[in-house]
N, C-alpha and C positions, 0 to 999 in steps of 0.2 A: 609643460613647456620643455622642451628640448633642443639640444643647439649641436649642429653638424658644423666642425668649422666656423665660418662666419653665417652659416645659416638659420635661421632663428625659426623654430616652428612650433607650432599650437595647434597642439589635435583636438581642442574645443571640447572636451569631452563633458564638463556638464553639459552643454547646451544638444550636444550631438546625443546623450545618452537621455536625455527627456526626449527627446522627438522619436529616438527607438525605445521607450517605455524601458528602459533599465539603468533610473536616475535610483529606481529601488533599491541595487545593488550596491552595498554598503564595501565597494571596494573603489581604491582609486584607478582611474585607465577610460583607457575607448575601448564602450560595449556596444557591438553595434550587431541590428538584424540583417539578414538577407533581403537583396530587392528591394531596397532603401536608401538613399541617399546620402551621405558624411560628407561637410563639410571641413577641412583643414585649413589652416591658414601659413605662408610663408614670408616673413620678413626679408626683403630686400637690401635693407639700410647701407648693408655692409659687406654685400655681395660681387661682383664683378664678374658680366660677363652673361651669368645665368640667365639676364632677363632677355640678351637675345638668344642666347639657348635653348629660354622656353620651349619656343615652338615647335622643335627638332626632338626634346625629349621624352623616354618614357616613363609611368607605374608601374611599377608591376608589384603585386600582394604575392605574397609566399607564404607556404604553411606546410609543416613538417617536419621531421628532420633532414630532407632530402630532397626540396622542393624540384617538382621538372613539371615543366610543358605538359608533358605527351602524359602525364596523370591529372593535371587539372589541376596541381599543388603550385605550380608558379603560374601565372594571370601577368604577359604583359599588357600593357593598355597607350594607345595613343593618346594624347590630350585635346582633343578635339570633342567630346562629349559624344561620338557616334557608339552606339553599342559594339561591342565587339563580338569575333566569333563563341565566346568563353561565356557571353553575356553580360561580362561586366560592362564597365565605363567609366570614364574620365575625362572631365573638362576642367579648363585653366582662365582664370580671369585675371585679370590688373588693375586694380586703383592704387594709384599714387605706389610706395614701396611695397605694398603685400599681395600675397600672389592668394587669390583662392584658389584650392583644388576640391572639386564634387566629386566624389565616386560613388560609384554606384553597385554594392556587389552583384554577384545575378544571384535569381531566385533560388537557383540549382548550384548555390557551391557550395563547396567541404564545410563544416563548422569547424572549429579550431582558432588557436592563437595563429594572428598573421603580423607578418614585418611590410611593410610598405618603402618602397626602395625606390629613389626617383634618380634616374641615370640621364645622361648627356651625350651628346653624339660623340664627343671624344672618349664613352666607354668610364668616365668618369660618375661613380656614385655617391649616392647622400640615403644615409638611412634618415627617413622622416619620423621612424617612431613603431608600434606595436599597438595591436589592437584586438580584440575579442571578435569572432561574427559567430552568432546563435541562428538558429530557426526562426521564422517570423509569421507567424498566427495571424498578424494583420495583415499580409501580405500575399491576395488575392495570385500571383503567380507562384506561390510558397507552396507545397503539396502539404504543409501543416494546416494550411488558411481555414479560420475560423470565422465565419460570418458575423455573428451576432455577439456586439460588444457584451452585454451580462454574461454569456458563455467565457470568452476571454479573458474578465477581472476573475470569475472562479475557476477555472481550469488554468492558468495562465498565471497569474498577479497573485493569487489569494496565498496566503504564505499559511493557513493553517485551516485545520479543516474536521471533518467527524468518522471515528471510526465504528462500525456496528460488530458487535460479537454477541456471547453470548448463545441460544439456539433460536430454533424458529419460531416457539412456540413465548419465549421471553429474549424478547430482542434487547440490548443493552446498546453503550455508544459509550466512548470517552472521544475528546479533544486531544487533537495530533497537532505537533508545532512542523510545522514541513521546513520553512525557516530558509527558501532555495535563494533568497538574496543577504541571507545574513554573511558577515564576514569570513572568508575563506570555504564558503561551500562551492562557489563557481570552480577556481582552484580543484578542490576535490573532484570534482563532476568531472571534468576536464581530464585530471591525471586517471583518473578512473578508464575511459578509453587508450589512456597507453599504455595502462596496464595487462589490456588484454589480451590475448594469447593471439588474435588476427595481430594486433599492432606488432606482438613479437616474433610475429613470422614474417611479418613484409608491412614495415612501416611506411612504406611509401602507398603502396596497394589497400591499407587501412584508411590511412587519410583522404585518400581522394575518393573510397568511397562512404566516408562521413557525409558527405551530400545528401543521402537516402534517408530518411527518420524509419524508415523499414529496418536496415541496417543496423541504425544505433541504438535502433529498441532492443533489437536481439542481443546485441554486445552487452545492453545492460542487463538486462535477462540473466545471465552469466555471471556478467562482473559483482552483483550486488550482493549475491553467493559466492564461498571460496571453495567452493567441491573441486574445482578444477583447474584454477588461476589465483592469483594474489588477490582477491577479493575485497566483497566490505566486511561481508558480516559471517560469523559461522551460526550456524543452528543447533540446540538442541532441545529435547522435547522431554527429558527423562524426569524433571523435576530436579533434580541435581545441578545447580550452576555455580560450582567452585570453580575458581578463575576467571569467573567473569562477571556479568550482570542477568539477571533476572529478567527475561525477555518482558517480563509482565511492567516494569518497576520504568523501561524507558518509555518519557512523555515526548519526542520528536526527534527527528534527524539530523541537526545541526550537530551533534556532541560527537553520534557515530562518527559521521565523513571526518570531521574537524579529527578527532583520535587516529582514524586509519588515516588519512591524510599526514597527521603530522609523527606518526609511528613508520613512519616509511612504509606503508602498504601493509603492515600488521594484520589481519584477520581480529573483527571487535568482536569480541562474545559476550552475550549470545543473542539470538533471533530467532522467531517463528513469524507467522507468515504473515502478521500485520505490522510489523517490523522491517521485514523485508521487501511487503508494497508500500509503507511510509518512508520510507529511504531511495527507491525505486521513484516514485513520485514527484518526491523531494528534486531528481536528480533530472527527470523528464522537464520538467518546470524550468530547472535552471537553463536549461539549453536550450528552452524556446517550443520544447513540443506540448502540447495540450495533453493533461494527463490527470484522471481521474483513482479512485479507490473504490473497488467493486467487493464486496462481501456476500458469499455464496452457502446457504443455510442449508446442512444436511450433504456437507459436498463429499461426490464420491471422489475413493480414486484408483484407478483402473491402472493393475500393473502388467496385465496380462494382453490389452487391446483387443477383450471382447467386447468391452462396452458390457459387460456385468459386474457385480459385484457380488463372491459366494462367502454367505456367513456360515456359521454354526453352530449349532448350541447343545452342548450336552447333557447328557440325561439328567442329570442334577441342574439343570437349569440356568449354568454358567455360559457366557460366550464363548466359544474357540479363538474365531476369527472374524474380524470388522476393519472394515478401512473405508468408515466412513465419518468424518469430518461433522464436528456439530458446526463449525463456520469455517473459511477457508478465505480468504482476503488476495486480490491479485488485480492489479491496474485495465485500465484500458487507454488507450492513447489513440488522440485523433489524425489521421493523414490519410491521404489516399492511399489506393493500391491499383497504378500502373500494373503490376506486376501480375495481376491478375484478372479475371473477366468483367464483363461491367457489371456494378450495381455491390460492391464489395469497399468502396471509400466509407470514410468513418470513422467508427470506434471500434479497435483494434484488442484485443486481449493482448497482456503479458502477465510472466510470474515468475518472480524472480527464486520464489520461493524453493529449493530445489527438492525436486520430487521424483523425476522422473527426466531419464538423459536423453536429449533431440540432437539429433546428428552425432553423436560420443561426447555432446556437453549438455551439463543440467540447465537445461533453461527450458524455455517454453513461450512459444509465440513470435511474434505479433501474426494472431489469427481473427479476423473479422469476425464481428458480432454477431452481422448478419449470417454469414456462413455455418455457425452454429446453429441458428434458428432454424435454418433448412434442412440442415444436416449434411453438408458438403464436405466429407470428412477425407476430401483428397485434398484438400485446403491446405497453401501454407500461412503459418507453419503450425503441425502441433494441432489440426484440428479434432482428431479423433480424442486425443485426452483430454482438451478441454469440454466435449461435448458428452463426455462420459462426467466429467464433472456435476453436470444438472440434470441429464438424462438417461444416466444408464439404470440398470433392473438390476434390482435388489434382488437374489436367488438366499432363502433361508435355507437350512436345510436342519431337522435333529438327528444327532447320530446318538444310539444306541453302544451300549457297551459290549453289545455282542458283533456289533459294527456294522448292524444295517444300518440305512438311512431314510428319514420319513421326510418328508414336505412339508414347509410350513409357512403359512401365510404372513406376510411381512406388511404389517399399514404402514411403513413408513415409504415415504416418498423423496427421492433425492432430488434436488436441486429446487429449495422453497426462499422462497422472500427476498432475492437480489436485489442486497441493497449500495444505495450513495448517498454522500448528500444533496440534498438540491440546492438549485444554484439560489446563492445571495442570501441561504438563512440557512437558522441550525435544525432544519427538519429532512426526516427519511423520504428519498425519492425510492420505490419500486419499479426496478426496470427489470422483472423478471419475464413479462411481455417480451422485452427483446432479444431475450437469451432462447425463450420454448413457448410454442403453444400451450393453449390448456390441456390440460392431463384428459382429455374425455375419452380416448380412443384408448389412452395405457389402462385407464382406470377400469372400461368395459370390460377388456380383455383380462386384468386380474378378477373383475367380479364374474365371469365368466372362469374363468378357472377354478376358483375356491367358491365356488355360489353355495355348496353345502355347509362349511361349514361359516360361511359368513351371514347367509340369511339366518339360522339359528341360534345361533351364539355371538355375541358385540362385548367386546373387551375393550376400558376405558383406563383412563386417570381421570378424578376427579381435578379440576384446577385449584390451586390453592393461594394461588398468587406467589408472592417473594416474599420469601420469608430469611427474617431478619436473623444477620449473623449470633451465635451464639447461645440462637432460642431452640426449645429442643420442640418437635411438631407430630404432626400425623399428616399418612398419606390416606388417600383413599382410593382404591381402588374396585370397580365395580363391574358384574358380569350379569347381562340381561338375556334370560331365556324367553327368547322370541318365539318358539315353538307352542303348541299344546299339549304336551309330554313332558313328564319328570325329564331332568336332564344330569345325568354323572360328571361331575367335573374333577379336574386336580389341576389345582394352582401351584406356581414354583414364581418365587420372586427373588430376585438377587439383587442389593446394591451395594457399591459400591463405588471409587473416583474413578472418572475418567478425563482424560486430559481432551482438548477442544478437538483433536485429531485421531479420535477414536480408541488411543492407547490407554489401556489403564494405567491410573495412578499408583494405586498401594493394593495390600491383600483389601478381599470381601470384608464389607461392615456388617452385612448381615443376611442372613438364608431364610427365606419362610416355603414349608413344604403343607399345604394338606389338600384331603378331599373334600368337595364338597356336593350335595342334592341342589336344583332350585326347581321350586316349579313352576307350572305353566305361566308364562310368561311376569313371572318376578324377577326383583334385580337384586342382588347378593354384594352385600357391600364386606370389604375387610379393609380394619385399619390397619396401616404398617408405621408404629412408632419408631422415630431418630429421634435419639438424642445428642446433643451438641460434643459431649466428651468420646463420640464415638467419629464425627465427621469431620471434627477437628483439626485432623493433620492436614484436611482437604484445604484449606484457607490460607497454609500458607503457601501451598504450590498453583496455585491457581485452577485446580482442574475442579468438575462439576461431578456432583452427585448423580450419578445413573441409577434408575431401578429398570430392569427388565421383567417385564410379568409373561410368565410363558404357561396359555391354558392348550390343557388336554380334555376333547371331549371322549369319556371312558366308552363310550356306544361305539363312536365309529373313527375313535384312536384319528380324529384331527386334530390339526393343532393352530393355535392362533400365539402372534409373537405379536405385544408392545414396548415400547421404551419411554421412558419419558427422562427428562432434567430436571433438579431441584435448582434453582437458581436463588443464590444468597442473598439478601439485599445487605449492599455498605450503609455505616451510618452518612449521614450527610457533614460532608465538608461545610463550615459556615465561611463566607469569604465577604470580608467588606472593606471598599478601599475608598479612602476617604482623600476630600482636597477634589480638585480640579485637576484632571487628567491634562496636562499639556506638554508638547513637544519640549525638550530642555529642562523639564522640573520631576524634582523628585514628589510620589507619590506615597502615600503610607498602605500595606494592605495585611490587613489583620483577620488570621485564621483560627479555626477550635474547630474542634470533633471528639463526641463524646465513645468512649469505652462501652462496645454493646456485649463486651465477652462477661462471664462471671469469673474469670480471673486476671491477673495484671497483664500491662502490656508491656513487655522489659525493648529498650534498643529501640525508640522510635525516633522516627524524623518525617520533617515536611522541608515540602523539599518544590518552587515556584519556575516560570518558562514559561518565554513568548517571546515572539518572534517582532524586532523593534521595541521590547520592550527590557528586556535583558541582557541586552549584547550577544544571545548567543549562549550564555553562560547560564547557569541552576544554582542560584545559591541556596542553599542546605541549613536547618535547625537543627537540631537535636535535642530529643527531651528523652529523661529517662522515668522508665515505671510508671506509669499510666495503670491506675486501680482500676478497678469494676465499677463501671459509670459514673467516674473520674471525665474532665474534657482535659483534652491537652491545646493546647495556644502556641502561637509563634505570631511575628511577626515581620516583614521585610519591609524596604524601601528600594525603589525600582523605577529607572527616569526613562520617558519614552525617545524614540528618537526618530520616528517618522508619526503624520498624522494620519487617521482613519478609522474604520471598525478593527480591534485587534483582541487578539482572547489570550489572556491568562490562567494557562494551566497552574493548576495546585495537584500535588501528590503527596498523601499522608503513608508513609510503610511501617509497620512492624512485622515481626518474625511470625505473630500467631496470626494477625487480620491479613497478613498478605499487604496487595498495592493498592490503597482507596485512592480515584481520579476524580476530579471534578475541575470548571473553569467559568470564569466570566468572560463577560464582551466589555470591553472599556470601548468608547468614543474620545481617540484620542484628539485634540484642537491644537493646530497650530500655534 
């Protein structure tokens, strides 16, 4: 309620903010979508004069710092309910002393904070108040418009969601809090556009073109990185996160925004690139646009813009150089594309992640999906790099220390298993369908290239499953002579950590060099023993054990290059929360997880998040020394504060296990 003078107004804003679906947002105010209707209400009682003014006066919404006409930032409007040229509209009703006013924003205006300012023919004003307008997904003239309600509560409303890592071969998933109606995330999302370097170059010329979700996607692109502007988040991949946080250790997006939010634009450290599409997300959501988390298995990344990717490996069987991604995380967001030919509306790529600079800023996208598929790599924006992301050719090559260079056959395939989640439950959608054909035409043309030494010789990894942190194992690896001839081999195998984005972790764990006979078509097995006091450091930086097996056939000097990942399994988190989950009442949920190392675990904590279920907030245990298959315990209390399906992240850390994730679904009840 608000009072101009003697004029007494009610911008209704529960009632107005359920009927634009953002009664969600846990902030007080009018949130309201585009192409939708708000009703306010104006007190007469005590007025004079205004009510035969009415019909003479106008609206007009403002937005900016510098509202005008001639940008689409000031909207005046008759009271007559006829659309205007702007698109908007307003009408004026009267019963007894209150005056209704309807507006209507148009489909196509700026998002942003607006003043609504109601004037009189003698030039005389009344500010009526302040209000939100976002994107509108429901709203068939909206270029976000999202059909089908289940699409909308998941892309749209669902405030938390699944992330996949891991590689392709052992797909993992934790629980992401996105959190985009928690308190003061709107706030951040918001400042976050005038932060950016368009808004500081022509704040007028920014604003008015907010209208676009093309536009705001690329701003965020940008913004959610601080390579080049007051950002969210800064990156780093080295395993070293002094000064900041352990990209691994954050469970959702509320904590980032809210800290750089209320740091004055502070850069949070640190992030990698599920990080920076889980904040990226977060932030697409609050504003109204449909916005997914796409995970890309085996993702290349092309610095060069040939669409290849050149490894190396030298004579000792080490890698030179790789820039290849065991998963790579980056959004897509739904809206059309006016801007481009038909049959390109949709799901749009971005990535916030910064990798590579588009137009002299690190961003990347919004480039159609489809346009990848085809391979339209005069696409905007950014089409070439994203489509080297799934598609581009793996070129090996072995250099010699005399500094020739030999060829070498590379099975691994870039761009496998793109994944999401699917809508309305916690399981993996594969939409790698949408990004690429099948491999049949690249596959021929490699088995056509190396047909020699691939019909004769097959270099594997045995699969071993997940093996459990702590345990020391065996690999196996196996070489099947396909021929009717003895066949000379030499095996080289090097493993060692690698971080998700191809860089090593730490020195080699270990080198295996020999020769070996097989013959006609027998299979040659070697075991390659780890043990745990060797892999060790690897657990608490998060990166994965690598082994590359690189064989040489001694006949005709081919060569064949595998890789494979060991991937750790955590102990399981036990979580059980007792009582009746209801809106208003505290609940109890009690946690353990047993110690799988064979020595202690010093400095740990658990540490709970969820989105309506926490405020926003993580409150934190602490236990200390945790022995060799010792459980450690905690327990919290935690009162919900909307009803629904809602998921409670748990995170358990210590120095040596690294970050263990896990969550529930509570059914919270009215």
């Amino acid at each position: 309620m608000g009072n101009h003078a003697s004029l007494v107004v009610d911008l209704q804003w529960e009632k107005n903010n359920m009927d634009h679906h953002t009664e969600v947002f846990r902030e007080d105010g009018l949130i309201v979508r585009r192409g939708q209707p708000f009703i306010i209400t104006l007190d007469l009682t005590s007025t004079t004069n205004l009510q035969q003014k009415l019909n003479k006066s106008k609206l007009s919404a403002q937005t900016g710092p510098s509202p005008a006409a001639s940008s689409g930032t000031k909207i005046s409007m008759e009271l007559n309910g006829e659309k205007e040229d702007s698109g908007w509209s307003a009408a004026a009703s009267l019963k007894g002393n209150t005056i209704s006013l309807k507006v209507c924003p148009s489909p196509s205006a700026p998002i942003g904070k607006y003043s609504l300012v109601l004037s009189d023919p003698s030039k005389q004003e009344a500010d009526l108040g302040k209000f939100v307008l976002l994107f509108n997904p429901w709203c068939p003239d909206d270029t976000v418009y999202m059909e089908k309600k289940e699409e909308r509560e998941e892309y749209v409303l669902s405030q938390d969601g699944i992330i996949y890592g891991g590689d392709a071969k052992n797909i993992t998933h934790w629980a992401w809090n996105f959190g985009q109606f928690e308190s003061g995330v709107l706030k951040a999302s918001l400042k976050i556009l005038n932060e950016s370097l368009q808004h500081k170059k022509n704040a007028d010329k920014d604003c008015s073109k907010r209208n676009d979700p093309i536009y705001v996607t690329r701003v965020l692109s940008a913004m959610v990185n601080t390579n080049d502007d007051s950002g969210v988040l800064s990156g780093r991949w080295s395993g070293n996160y002094d000064g900041g946080v352990d990209p691994s250790k954050w469970t959702g997006s509320v904590e980032i925004l809210r800290q750089w939010h209320d740091s004055n634009c502070k850069s949070v450290r640190y992030g990698q690139c599920w990080v920076f599409a889980g904040v990226g997300c977060t932030v697409a959501r609050a504003l109204g646009i449909p916005c997914r988390l796409i995970t890309n298995f085996e993702s290349a990344h092309d610095t060069n813009g040939d669409l290849k990717i050149e490894t190396y490996v030298r004579e000792d069987g080490r890698m030179v150089k790789e820039i290849v991604w065991n998963f790579h995380c980056w959004l897509e967001s739904w809206m059309k594309r006016p801007d481009l030919k038909p049959g390109y509306d949709g799901w749009q790529v971005s990535d916030p992640t910064p990798q590579e600079p588009s137009e002299g800023v690190m961003c990347c996208g919004p480039v159609p999906v489809k346009a990848i598929k085809i391979g339209d790599l005069t696409c905007q924006y950014d089409a070439a790099f994203v489509y080297a992301e799934v598609n581009a050719d793996i070129i090996t090559t072995f250099k010699l220390y005399d500094g020739l260079e030999r060829n070498v056959v590379n099975k691994i395939t870039v761009g496998q298993n793109i994944s999401t989640k699917s809508i309305g439950k916690d399981a993996r959608e594969d939409v790698t369908h949408l990004y690429k054909y099948e491999e049949g035409l690249a596959l021929e043309r490699q088995s056509y290239m190396h047909a020699q030494v691939c019909q004769e010789l097959d270099l594997c990894f045995e699969d071993h499953g997940e093996i459990m942190k702590g345990s020391d194992f065996v690999l196996n690896v196996t070489v099947t002579n396909k021929t009717s001839a003895v066949k000379s081999i030499k095996l080289q195998f090097t493993s060692g950590g690698m971080f998700y984005n191809g860089k090593p972790d730490n020195e080699t764990i270990q080198v295996y060099a020999g020769e070996h006979s097989i013959s006609p078509g027998k299979v040659l097995k070697i075991p390659l023993k780890h043990r745990y006091l060797k892999y060790a450091p690897l657990l608490s930086t998060g990166s994965q054990l690598q082994v590359w097996a690189l064989l040489t056939d001694m006949d005709t000097d081919a060569r064949l290059l595998e890789k494979h990942y060991v991937s750790f399994k955590d102990p399981k988190i036990n979580i059980k929360v007792t009582g009746n989950q209801r809106v208003g009442h505290a609940s109890l949920v009690k946690l353990s997880v047993e110690n799988p190392l064979p020595e202690t675990l010093p400095e740990c904590w658990f540490c709970i998040e969820g989105a309506n279920l926490t405020h926003g907030e993580k409150p934190t245990r602490r236990i200390l020394n945790v022995g060799p298959k010792e459980t450690a315990t905690a327990k919290f209390y935690f009162t919900p504060t909307q009803s629904g399906l809602r998921k409670l992240l748990v995170i358990f850390s210590s120095t040596k296990l690294g970050h263990i994730k896990s969550y529930v679904n509570l059914s919270i009840s009215k």
